[in-house]
N, C-alpha and C positions, 0 to 999 in steps of 0.2 A: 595622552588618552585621558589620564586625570584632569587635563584643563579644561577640556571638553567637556566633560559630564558636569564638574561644573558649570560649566557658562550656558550646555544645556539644560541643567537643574535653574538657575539663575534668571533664564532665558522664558523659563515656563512660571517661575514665579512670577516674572513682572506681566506677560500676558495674562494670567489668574487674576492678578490685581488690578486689571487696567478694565478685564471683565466684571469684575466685582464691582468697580466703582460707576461702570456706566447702569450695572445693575441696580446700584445703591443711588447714583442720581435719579434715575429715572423715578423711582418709588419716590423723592422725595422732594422732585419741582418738576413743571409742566414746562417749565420757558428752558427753548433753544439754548439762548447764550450761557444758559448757568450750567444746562449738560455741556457743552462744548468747553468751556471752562475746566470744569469737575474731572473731563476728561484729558484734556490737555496738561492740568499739572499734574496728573501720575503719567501721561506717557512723557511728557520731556521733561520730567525729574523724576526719574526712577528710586530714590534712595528718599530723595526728601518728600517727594509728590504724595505717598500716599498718609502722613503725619499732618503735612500741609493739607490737604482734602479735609480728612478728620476732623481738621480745626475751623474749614471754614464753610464746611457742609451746613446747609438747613439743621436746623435741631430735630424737627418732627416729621414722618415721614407723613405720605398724601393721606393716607389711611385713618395715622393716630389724630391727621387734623381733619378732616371730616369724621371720623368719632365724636373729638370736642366739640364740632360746628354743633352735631345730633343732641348729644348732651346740653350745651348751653338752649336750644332751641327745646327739650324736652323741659328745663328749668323755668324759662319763659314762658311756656304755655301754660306748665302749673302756674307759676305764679298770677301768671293772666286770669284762671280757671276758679283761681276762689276769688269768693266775692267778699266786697269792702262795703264797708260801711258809707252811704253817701256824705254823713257828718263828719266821722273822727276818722275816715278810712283803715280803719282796723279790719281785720279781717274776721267774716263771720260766715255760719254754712247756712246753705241756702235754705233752710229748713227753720231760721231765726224767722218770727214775727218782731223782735223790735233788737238793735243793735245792744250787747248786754252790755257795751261800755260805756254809750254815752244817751241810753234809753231810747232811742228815734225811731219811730215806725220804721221799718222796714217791708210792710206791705200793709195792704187796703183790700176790705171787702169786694166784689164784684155786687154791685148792688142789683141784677137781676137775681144769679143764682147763692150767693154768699160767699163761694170761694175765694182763696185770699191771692192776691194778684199784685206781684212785683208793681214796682212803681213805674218802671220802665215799659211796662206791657201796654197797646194801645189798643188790647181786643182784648177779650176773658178767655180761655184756649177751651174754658169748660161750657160756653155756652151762647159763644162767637160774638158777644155786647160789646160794642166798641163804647170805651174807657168815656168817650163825650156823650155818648147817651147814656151810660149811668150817670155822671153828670150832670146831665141834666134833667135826668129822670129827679135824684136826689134831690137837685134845687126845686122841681114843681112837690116834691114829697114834704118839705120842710116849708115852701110860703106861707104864709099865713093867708086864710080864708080872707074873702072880700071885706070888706070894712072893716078887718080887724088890723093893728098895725102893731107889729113883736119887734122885737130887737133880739135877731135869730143869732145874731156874733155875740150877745151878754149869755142866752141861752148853753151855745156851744162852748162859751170860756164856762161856764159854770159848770157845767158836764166833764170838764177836764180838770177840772180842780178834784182832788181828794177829799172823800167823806170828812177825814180829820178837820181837816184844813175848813172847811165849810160852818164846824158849829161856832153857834153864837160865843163872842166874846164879850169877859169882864169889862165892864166899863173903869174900872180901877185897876185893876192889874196889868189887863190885854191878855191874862192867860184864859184857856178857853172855858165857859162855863161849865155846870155841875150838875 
């Protein structure tokens, strides 16, 4: 009678386990042959099957690796989502007019309305100018009148140079005058 209850005690453990492990593969691969497998070494090795399993089960179950998938795809789109510097690809918020670490414009007026307009944008969102007719609006703004003839690029570099940098210099020194 006592052998019994044993081997029926024993009898129901190995079925609990052999349920556990289809339950525990299943959560933790989609492919046929791995449940089959998974299953196979706790039903025909009852003592050693379910140690063996343990050992050679998936690590992470379906769940914990589509979490990961979410997370590494949430990392990605932050990372994607701030914006880089076109120079020194540093990272800067979209609210920079010139990148703080390597000086570089970061946007340009709209030259119909004045708003300031990513470099990438090919229309003004504030006043629908597409980026080549301001363009070209600016090049007929800045030609110089009929018979007159400028050198509009000596102009524009001289505009980008610094007050400092522009006074007259010592003829003996080279430091700036006084």
């Amino acid at each position: 009678m006592t052998a019994a209850i044993v081997i029926a005690y024993l009898s129901l453990i190995w079925v609990a386990t052999i349920l556990w492990a289809y339950r525990d593969i299943r959560g933790r691969s989609r492919d046929p042959l791995a449940i089959l497998i998974g299953i196979s070494l706790v039903v025909l090795l009852p003592l050693v099957g379910i140690p063996l399993y343990l050992v050679l089960r998936p690590t992470s179950t379906l769940l914990q690796a589509y979490d990961r998938q979410l997370e590494q795809e949430a990392i990605l789109s932050e990372l994607h989502s701030v914006s880089a510097c076109p120079n020194c690809r540093r990272p800067v918020q979209d609210a920079f007019q010139v990148c703080p670490h390597c000086a570089i414009s970061l946007k340009e007026p709209c030259r119909n309305c004045g708003q300031l307009l990513m470099h990438a944008w090919r229309h003004c969102p504030f006043c629908a100018t597409a980026k080549e007719e301001t363009r070209a609006a600016s090049r007929l703004e800045f030609d110089a009148p009929e018979g007159e003839t400028g050198d509009l690029t000596a102009d524009v570099a001289a505009d980008a140079v610094p007050e400092s940098a522009r006074r007259p210099r010592s003829s003996t020194t080279g430091e700036p005058a006084t």
